[in-house]
N, CA, C and O of each residue as an XYZ file, in Angstrom:
800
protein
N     -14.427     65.141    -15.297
C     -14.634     64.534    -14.000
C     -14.152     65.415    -12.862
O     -13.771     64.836    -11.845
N     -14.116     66.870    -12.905
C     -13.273     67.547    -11.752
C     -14.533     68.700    -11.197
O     -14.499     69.671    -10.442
N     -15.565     68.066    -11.953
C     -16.935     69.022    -11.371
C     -17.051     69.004     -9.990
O     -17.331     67.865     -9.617
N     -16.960     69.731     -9.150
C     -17.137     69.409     -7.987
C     -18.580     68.347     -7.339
O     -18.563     67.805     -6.234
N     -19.608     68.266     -8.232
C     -20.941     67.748     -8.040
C     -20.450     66.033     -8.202
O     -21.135     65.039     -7.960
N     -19.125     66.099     -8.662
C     -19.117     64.171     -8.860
C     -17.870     63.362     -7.902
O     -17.310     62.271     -8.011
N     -17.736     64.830     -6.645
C     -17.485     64.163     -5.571
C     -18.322     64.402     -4.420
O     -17.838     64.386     -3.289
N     -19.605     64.633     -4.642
C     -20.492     64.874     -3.769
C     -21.730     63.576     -3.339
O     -21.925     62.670     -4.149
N     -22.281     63.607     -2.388
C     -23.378     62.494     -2.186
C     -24.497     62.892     -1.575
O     -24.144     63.571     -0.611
N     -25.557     62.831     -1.626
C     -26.497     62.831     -1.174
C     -27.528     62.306      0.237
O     -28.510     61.631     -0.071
N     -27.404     62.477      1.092
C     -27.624     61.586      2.421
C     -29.626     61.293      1.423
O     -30.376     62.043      0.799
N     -29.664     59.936      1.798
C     -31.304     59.674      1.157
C     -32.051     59.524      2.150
O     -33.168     59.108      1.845
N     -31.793     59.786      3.761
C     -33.003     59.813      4.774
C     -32.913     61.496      4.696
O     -33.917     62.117      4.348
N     -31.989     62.021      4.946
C     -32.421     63.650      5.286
C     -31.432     64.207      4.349
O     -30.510     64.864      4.831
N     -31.476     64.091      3.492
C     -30.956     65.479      2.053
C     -29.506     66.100      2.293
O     -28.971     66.770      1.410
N     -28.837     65.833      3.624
C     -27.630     66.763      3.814
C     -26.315     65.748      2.336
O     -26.137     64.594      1.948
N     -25.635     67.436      1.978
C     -25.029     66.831      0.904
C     -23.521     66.407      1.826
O     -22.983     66.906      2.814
N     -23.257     65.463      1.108
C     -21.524     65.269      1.701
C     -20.524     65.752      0.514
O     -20.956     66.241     -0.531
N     -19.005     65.546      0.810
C     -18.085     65.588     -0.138
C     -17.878     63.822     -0.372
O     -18.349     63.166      0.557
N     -17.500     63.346     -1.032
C     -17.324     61.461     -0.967
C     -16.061     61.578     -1.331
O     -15.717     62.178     -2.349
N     -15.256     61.003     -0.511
C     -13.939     60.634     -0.670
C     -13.635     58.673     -0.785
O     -14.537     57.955     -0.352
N     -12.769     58.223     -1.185
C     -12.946     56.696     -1.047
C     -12.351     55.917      0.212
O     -11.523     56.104      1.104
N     -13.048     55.150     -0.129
C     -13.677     53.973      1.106
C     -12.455     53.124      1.167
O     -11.940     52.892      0.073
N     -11.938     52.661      2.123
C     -11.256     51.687      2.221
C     -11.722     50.433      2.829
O     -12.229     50.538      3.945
N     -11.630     49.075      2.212
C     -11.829     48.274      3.039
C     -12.580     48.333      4.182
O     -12.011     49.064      4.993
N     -13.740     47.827      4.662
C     -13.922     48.160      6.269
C     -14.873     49.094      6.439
O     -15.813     49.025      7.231
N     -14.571     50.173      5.517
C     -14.458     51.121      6.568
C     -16.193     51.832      5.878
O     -16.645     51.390      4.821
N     -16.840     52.783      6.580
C     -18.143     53.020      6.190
C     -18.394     54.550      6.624
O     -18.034     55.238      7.579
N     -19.135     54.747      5.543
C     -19.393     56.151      5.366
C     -20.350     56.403      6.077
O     -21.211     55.528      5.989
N     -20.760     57.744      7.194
C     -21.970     57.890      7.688
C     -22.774     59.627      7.335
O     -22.068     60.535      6.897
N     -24.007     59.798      7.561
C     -23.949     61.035      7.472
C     -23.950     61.609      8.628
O     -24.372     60.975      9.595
N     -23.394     63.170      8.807
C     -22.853     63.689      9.792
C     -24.458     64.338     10.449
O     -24.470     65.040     11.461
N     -25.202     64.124     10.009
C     -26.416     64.651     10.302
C     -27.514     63.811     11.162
O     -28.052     64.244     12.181
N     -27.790     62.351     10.496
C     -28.750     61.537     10.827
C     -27.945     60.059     11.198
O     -28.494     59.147     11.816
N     -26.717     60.020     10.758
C     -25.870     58.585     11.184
C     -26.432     57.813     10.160
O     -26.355     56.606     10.387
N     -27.081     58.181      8.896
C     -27.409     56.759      8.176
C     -26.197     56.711      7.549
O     -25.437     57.677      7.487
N     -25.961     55.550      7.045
C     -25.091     54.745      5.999
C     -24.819     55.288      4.519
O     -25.631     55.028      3.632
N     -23.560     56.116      4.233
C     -23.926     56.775      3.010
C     -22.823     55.505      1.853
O     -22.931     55.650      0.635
N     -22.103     54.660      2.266
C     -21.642     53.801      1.609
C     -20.558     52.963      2.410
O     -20.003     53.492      3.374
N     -20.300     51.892      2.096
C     -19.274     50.905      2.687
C     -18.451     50.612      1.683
O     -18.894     50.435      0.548
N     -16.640     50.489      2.082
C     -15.669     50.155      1.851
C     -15.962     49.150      1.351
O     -16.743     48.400      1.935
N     -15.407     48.803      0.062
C     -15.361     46.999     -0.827
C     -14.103     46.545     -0.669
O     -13.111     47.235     -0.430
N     -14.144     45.623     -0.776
C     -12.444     44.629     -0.998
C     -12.371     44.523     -1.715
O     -11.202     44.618     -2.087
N     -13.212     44.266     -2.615
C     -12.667     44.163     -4.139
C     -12.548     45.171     -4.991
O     -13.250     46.182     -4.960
N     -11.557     44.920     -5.880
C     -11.191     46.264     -7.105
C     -12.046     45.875     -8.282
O     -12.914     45.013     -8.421
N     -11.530     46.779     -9.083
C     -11.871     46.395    -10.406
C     -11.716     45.690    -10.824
O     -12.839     45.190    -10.891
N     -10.788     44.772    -11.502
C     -10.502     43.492    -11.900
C     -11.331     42.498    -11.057
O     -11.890     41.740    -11.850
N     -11.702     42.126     -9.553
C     -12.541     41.225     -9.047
C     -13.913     41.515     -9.657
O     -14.469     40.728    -10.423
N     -14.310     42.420     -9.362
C     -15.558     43.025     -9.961
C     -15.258     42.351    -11.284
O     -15.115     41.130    -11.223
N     -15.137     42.929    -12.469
C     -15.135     42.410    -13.477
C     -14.756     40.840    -13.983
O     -15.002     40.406    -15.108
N     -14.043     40.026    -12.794
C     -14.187     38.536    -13.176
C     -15.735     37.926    -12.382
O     -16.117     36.769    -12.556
N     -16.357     38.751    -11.670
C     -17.663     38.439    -10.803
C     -18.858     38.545    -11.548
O     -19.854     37.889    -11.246
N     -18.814     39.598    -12.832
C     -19.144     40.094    -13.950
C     -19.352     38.836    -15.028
O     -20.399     38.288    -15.374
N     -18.150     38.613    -15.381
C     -18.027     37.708    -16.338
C     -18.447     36.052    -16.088
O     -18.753     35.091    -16.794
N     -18.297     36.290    -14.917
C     -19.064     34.821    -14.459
C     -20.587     34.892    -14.386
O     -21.255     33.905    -14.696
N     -21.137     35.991    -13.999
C     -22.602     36.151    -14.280
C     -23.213     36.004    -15.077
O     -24.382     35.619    -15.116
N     -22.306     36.377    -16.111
C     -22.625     36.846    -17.830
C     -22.969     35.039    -18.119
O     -24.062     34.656    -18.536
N     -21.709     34.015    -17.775
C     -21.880     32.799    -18.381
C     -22.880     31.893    -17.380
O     -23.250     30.770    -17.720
N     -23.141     32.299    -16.541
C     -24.093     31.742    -16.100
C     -25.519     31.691    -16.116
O     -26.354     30.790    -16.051
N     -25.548     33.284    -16.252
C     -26.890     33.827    -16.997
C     -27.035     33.274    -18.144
O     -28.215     33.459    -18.440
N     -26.349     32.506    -19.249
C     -26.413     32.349    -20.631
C     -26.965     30.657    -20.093
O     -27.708     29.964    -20.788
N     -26.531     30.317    -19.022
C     -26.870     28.935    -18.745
C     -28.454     28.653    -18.178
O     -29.145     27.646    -18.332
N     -28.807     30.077    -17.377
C     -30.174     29.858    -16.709
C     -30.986     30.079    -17.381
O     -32.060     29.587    -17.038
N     -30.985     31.002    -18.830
C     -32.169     31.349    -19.875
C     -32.406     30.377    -20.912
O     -33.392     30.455    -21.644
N     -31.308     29.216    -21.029
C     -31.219     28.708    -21.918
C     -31.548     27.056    -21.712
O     -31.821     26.343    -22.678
N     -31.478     26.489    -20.170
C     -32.018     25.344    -20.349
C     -33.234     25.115    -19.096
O     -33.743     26.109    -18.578
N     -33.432     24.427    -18.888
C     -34.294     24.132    -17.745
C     -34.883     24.268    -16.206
O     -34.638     23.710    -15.137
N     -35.647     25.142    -16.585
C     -36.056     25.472    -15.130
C     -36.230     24.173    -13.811
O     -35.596     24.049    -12.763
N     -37.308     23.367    -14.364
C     -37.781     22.165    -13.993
C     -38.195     21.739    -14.795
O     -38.517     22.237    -15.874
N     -38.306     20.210    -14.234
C     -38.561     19.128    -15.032
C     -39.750     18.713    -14.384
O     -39.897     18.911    -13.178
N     -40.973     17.920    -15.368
C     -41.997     17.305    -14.765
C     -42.027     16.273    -15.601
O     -41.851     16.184    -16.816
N     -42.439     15.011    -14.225
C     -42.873     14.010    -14.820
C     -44.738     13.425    -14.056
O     -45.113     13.273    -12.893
N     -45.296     13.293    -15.095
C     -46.681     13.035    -14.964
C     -47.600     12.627    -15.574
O     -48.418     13.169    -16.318
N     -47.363     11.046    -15.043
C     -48.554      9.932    -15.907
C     -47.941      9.689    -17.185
O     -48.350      9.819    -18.339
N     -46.996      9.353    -16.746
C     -45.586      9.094    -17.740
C     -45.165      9.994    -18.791
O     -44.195      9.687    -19.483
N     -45.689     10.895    -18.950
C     -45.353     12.028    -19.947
C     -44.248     13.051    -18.838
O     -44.075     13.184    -17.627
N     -43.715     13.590    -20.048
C     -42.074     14.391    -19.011
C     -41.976     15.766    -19.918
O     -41.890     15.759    -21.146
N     -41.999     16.693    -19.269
C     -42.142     18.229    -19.731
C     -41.018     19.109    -18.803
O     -40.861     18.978    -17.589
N     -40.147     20.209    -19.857
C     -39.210     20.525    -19.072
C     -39.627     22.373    -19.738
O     -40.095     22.824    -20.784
N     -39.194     22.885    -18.596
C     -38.925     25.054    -19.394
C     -38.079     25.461    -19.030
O     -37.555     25.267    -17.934
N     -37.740     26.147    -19.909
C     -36.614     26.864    -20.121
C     -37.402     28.365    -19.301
O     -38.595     28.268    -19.012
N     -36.613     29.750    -18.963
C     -36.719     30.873    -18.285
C     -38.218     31.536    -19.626
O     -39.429     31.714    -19.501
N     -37.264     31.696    -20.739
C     -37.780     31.861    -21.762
C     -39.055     31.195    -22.396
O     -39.711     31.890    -23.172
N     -39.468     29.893    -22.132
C     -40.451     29.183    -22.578
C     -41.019     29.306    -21.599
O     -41.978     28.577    -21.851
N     -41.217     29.719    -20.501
C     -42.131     29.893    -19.278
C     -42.779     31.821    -19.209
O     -43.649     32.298    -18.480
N     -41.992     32.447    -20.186
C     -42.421     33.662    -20.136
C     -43.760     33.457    -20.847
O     -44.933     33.688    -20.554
N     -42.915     32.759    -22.243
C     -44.185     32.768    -23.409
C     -44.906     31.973    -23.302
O     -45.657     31.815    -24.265
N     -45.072     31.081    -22.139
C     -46.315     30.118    -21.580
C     -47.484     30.919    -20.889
O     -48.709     30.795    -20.898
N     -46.317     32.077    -20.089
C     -47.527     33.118    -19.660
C     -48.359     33.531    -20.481
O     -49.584     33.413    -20.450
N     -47.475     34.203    -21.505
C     -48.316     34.848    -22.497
C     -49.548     34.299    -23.269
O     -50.569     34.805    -23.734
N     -49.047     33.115    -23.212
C     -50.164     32.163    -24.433
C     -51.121     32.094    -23.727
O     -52.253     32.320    -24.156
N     -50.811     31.694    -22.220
C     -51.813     31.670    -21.270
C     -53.002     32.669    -21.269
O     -54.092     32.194    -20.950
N     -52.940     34.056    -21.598
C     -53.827     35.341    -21.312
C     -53.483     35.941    -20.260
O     -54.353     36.526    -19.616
N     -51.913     35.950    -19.753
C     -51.292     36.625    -18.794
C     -50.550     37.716    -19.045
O     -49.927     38.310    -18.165
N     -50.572     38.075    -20.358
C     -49.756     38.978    -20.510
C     -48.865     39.916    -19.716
O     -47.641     40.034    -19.782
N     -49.811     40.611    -18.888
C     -48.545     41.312    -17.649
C     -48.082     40.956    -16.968
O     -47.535     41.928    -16.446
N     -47.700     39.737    -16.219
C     -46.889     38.947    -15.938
C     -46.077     38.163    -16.423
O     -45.106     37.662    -15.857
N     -46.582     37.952    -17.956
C     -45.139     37.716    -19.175
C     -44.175     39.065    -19.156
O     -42.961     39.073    -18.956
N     -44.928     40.066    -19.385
C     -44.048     41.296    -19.143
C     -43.215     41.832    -18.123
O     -42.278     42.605    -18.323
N     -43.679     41.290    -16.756
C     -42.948     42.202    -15.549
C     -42.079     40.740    -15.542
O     -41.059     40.921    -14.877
N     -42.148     39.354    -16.063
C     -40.789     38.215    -15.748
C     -39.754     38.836    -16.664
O     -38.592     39.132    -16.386
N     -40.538     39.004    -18.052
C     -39.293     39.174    -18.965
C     -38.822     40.605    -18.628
O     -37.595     40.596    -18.726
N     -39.183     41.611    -18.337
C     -38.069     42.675    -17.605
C     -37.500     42.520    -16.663
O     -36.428     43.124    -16.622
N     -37.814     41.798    -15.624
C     -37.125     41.497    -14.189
C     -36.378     40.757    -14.135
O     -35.300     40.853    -13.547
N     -36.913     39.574    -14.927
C     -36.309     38.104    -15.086
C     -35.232     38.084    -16.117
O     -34.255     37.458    -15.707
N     -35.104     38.512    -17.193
C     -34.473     38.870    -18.065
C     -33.635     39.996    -18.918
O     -32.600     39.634    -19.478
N     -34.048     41.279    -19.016
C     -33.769     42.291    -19.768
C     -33.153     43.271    -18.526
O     -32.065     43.837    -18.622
N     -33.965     43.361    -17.450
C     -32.784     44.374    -16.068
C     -31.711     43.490    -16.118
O     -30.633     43.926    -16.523
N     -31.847     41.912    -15.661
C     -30.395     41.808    -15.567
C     -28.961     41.367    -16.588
O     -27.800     41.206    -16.211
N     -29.374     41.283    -17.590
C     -28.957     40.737    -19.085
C     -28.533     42.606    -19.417
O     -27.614     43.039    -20.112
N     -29.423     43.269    -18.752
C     -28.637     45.108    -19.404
C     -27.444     45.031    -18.474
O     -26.292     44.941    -18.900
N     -27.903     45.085    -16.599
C     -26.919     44.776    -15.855
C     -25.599     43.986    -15.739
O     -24.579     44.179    -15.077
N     -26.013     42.926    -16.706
C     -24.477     42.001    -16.512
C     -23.561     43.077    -17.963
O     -22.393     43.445    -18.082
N     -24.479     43.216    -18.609
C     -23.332     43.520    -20.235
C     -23.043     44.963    -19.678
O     -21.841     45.226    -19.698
N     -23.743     45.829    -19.253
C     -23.359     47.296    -18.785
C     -21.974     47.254    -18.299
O     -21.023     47.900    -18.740
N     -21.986     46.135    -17.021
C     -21.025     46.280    -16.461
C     -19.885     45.987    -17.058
O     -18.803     46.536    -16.849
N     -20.159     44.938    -17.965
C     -18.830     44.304    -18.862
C     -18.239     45.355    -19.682
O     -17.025     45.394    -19.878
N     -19.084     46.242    -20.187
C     -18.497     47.127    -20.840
C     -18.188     48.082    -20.235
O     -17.347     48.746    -20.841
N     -18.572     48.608    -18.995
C     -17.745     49.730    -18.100
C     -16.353     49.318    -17.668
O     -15.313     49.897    -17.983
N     -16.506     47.909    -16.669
C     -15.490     47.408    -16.307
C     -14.270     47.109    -16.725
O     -13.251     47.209    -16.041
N     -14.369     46.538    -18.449
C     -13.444     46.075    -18.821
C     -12.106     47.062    -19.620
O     -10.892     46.905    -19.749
N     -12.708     47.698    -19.872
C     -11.540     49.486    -20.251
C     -11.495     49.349    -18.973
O     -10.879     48.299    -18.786
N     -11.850     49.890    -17.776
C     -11.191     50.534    -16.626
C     -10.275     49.602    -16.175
O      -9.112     49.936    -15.949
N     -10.663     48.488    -16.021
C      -9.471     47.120    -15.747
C      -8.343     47.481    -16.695
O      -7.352     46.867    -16.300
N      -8.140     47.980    -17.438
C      -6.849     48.139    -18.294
C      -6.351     50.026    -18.800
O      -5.620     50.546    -19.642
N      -7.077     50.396    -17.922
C      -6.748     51.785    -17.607
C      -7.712     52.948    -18.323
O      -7.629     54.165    -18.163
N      -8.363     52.434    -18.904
C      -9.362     53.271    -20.323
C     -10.531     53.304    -19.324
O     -10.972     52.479    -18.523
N     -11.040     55.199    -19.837
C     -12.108     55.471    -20.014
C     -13.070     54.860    -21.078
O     -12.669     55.103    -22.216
N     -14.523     53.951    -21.022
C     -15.029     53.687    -21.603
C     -16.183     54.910    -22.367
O     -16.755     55.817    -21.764
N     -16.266     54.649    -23.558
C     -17.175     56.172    -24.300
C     -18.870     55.635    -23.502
O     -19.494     54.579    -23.403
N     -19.061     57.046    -23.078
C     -20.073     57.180    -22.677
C     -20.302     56.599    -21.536
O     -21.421     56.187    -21.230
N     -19.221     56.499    -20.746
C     -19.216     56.519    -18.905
C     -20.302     57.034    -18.283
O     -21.002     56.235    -17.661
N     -20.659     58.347    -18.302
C     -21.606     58.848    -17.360
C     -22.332     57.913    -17.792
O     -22.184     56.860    -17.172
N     -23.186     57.890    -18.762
C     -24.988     57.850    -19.509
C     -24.971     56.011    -19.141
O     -25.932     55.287    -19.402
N     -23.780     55.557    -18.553
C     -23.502     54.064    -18.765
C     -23.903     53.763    -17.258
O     -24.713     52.891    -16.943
N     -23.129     54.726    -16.224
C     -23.453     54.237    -14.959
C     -24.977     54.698    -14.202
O     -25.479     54.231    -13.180
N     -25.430     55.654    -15.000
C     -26.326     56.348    -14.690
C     -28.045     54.984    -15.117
O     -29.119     54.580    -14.672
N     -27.055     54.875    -16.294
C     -28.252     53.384    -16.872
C     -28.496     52.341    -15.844
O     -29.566     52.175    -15.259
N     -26.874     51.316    -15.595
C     -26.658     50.605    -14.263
C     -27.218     51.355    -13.141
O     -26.752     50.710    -12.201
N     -27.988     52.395    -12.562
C     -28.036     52.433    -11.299
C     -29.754     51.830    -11.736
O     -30.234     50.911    -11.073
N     -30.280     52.251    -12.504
C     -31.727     52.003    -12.943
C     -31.868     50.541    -13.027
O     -32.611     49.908    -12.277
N     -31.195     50.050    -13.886
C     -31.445     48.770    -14.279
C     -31.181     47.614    -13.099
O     -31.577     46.449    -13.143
N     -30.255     48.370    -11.822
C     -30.498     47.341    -10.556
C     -31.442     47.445     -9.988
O     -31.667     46.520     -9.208
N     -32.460     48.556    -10.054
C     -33.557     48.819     -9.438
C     -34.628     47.776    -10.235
O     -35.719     47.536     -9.718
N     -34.259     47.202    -11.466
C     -35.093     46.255    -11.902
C     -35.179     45.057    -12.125
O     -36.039     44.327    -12.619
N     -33.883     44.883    -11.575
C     -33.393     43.335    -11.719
C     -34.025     42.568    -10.376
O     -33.741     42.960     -9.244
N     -34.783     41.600    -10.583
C     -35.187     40.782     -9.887
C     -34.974     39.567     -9.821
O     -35.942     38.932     -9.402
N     -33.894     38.858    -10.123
C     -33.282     37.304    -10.496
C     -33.864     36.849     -8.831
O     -34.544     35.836     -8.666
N     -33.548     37.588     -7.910
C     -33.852     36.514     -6.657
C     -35.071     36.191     -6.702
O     -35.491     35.035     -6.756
N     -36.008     37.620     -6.673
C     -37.395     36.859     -6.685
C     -38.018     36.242     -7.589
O     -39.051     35.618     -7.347
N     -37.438     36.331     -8.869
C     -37.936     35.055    -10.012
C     -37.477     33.614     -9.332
O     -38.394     32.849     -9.032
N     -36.054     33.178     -9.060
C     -35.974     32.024     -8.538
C     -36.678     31.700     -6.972
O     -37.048     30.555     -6.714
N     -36.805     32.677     -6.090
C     -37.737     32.089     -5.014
C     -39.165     31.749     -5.553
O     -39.761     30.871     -4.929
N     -39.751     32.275     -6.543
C     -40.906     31.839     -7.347
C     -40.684     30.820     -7.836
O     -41.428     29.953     -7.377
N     -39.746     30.324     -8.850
C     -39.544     29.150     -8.848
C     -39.710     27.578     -8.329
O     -40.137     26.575     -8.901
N     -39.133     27.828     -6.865
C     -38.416     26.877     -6.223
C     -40.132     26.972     -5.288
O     -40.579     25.851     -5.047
N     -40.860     27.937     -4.889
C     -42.126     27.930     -4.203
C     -42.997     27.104     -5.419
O     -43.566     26.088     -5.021
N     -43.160     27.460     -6.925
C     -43.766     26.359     -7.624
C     -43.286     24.772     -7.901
O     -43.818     23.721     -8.260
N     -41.614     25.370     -7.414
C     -41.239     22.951     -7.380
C     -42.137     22.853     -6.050
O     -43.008     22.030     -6.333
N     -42.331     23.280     -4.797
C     -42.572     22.767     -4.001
C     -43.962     22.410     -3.855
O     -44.433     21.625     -3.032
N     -44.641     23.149     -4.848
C     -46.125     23.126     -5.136
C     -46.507     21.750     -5.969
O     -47.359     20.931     -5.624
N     -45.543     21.682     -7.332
C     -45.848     20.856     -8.116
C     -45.570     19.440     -7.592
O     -46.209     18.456     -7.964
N     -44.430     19.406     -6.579
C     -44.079     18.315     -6.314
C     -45.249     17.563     -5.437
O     -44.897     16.419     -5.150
N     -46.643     17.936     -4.902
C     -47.088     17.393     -4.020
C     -48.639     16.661     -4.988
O     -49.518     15.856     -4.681
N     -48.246     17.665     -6.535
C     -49.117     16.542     -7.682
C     -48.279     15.832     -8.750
O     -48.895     15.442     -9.742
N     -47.081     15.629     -8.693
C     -45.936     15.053     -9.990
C     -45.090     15.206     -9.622
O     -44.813     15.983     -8.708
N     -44.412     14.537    -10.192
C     -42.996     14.299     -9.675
C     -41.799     15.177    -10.310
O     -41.115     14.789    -11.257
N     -41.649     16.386     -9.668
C     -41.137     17.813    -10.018
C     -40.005     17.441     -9.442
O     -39.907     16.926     -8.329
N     -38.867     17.774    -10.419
C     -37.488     18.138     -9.900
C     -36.862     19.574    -10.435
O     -37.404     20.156    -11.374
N     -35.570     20.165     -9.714
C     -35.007     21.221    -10.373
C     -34.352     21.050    -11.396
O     -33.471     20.216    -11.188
N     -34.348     21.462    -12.487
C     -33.248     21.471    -13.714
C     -31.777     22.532    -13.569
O     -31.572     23.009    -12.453
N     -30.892     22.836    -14.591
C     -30.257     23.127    -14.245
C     -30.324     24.765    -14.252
O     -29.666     25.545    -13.563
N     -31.253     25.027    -15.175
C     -31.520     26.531    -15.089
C     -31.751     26.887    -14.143
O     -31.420     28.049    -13.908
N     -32.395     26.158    -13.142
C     -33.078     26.654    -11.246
C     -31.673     27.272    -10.451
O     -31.549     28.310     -9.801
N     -30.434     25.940    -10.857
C     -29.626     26.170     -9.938
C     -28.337     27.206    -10.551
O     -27.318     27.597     -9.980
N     -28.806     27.445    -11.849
C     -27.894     28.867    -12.126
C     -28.597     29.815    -12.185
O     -27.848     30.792    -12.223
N     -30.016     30.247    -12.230
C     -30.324     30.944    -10.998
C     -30.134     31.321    -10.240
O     -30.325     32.526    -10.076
N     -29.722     30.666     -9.453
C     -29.778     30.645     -7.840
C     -28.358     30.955     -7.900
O     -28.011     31.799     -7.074
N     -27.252     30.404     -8.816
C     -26.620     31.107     -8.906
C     -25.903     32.530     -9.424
O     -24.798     32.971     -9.107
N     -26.821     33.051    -10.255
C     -26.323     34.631    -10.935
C     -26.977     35.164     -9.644
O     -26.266     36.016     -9.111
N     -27.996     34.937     -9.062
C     -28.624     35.861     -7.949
C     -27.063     35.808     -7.050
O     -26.575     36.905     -6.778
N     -26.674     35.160     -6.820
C     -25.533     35.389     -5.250
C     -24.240     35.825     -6.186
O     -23.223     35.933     -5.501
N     -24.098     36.023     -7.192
C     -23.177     36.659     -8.135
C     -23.507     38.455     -8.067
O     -22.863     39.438     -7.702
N     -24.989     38.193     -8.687
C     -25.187     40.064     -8.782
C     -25.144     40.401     -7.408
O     -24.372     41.320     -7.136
N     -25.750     39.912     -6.509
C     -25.626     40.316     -5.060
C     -24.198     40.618     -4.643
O     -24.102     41.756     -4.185
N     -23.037     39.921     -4.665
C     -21.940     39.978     -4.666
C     -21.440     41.299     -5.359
O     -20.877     42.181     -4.710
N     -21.659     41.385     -6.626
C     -21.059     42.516     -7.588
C     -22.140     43.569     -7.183
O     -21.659     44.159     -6.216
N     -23.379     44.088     -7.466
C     -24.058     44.955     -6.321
C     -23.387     45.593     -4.916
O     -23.145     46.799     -4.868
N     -23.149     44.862     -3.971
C     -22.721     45.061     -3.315
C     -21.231     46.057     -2.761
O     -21.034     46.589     -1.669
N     -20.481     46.031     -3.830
C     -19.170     46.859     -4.404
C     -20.288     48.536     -4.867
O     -19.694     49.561     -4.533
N     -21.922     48.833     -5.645
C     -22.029     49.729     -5.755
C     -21.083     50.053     -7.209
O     -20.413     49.324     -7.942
N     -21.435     51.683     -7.209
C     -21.399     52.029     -8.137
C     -20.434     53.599     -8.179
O     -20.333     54.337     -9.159
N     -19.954     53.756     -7.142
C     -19.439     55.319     -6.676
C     -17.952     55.074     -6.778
O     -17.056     55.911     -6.890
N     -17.871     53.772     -6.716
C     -15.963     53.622     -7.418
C     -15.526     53.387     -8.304
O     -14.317     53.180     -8.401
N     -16.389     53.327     -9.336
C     -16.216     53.484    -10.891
C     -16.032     54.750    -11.206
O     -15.228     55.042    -12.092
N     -16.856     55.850    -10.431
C     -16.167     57.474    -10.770
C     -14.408     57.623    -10.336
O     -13.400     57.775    -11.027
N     -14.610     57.508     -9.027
C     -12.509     57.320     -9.102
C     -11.876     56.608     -9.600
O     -10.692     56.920     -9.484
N     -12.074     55.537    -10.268
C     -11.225     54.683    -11.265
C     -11.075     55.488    -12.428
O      -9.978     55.286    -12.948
N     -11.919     56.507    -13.160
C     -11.685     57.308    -14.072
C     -11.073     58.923    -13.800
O     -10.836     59.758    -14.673
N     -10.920     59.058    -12.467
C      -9.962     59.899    -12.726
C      -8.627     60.374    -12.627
O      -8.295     61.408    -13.205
């Protein structure tokens, strides 16, 4: 970790490289070139991060696993799960849209929550985790694919649809949803450039 290239940053409007030193609280990085935003100070450490983590993790286990919505119509009552609505696509003859839910909807952020659990939780107790680089380098990808918000604004745009032919309510999968989205947003938000100084 004493390469000089892994205290360096990249400005992403105009290419000028910086040195990155850490952020305190508050405080925000600019580039000396164009004034964009090269990172902002977190309040939280590691240990917050990683209990923000672990709450995602159990909540996510709550939104794949029971009920999106519920329908009731002409007295018959039908409920989906995240998972039974992928493979509804599929059965449907939708296939690529079974595919881009279950990567977006599922597999970016299900890599994202466990990535982090396993980076986080050695560094919370002073350990380098094996295979750090190839780990954060994965996490920067896999936020680029996580889409939990816009699966649940899809959601909540089809209760509002269904509700005006049956009598559609949210289940509880909708509203843990809605909650891992303001979780990863939260843990997102901390980034990924202070996990390199925690390891050295």
């Amino acid at each position: 970790m004493s390469r000089i290239e892994d205290s360096l940053v990249l400005c992403a409007d105009c290419g000028k490289v910086h040195r990155w030193q850490r952020l305190e609280a508050n405080q925000v990085a600019r580039c000396a070139r164009c004034d964009a935003i090269l990172g902002r100070g977190h309040r939280l450490g590691t240990s917050a991060v990683l209990a923000l983590t672990t709450a995602a993790a159990a909540t996510f286990i709550v939104a794949v696993s029971t009920p999106l919505l519920s329908l009731n119509f002409r007295g018959g009552s039908e409920a989906a799960t995240v998972l039974e609505t992928v493979a509804g696509a599929w059965r449907a003859g939708y296939p690529f849209i079974a595919i881009v839910a279950a990567v977006t909807a599922l597999l970016a952020p299900a890599m994202l929550i466990l990535l982090r659990l396993y980076v986080l939780a050695p560094l919370s107790l002073g350990r380098k985790p094996p295979g750090f680089a190839w780990c954060v380098r994965l996490l920067h990808q896999a936020g680029r694919w996580s889409m939990v918000g816009v699966f649940t604004i899809g959601a909540l745009l089809s209760l509002v649809r269904l509700a005006a032919m049956a009598d559609a309510s949210p289940g509880p999968g909708l509203y843990a949803l809605g909650a891992v989205t303001v979780l990863l947003a939260a843990i997102e938000s901390a980034g990924l450039k202070h996990l390199w100084w925690d390891v050295r």
